[in-house]
C-alpha positions in Angstrom: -33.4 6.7 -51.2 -35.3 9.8 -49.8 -36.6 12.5 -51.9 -34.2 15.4 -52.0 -35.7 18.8 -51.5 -35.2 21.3 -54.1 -33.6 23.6 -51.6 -31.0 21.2 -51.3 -29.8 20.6 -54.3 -26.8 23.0 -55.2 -26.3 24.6 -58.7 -22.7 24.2 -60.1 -20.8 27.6 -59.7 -19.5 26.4 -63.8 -23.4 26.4 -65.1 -24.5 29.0 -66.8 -27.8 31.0 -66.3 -31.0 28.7 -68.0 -30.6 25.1 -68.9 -27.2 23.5 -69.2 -27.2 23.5 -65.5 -25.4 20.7 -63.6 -27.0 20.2 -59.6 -25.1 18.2 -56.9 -26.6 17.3 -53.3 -25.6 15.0 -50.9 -27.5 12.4 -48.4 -27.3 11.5 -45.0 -25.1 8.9 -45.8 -22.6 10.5 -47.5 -23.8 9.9 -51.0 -23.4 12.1 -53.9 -26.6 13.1 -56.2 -25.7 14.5 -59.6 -28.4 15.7 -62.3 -28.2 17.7 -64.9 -31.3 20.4 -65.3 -32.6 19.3 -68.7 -33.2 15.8 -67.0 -33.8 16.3 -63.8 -35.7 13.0 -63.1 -32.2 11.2 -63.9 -29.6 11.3 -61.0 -26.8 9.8 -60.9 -25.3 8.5 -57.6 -21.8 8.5 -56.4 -19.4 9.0 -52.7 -16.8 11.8 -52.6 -14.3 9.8 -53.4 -15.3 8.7 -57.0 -16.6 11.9 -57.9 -13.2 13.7 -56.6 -11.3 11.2 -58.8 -13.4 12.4 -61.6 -13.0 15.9 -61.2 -9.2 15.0 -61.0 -9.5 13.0 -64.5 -11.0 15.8 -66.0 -8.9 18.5 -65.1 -5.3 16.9 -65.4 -4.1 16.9 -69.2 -4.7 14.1 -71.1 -2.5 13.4 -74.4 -5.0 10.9 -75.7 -3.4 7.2 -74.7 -4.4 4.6 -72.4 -3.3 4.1 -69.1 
């Protein structure tokens, strides 16, 4: 994977001012680049599609019980 520039990385519009700050970026390719600023040396990879279905699973209520 190529290095991603700091420029391109994107601060969450949700993060607060400081640490606590979640960064997305995306490749070429169409893969998604998550870190979180206390760790930046730890990115997690994913496409739009998984993290849109986790965005979805984290905003839709959830009473608690398996699916």
């Amino acid at each position: 994977m190529a290095a991603i520039s700091p420029s391109t990385w994107q601060k969450s519009t949700f993060s607060p001012d400081g640490s606590d700050c979640v960064y997305i970026a995306a490749t070429s390719d169409g893969t998604v680049l998550l870190r979180e600023s206390d760790e930046p040396q730890t990115i997690l990879t994913t496409d739009p599609r998984q993290l849109g279905a986790l965005i979805a699973g984290l905003r839709s209520p959830h009473d608690g019980s398996p699916e």
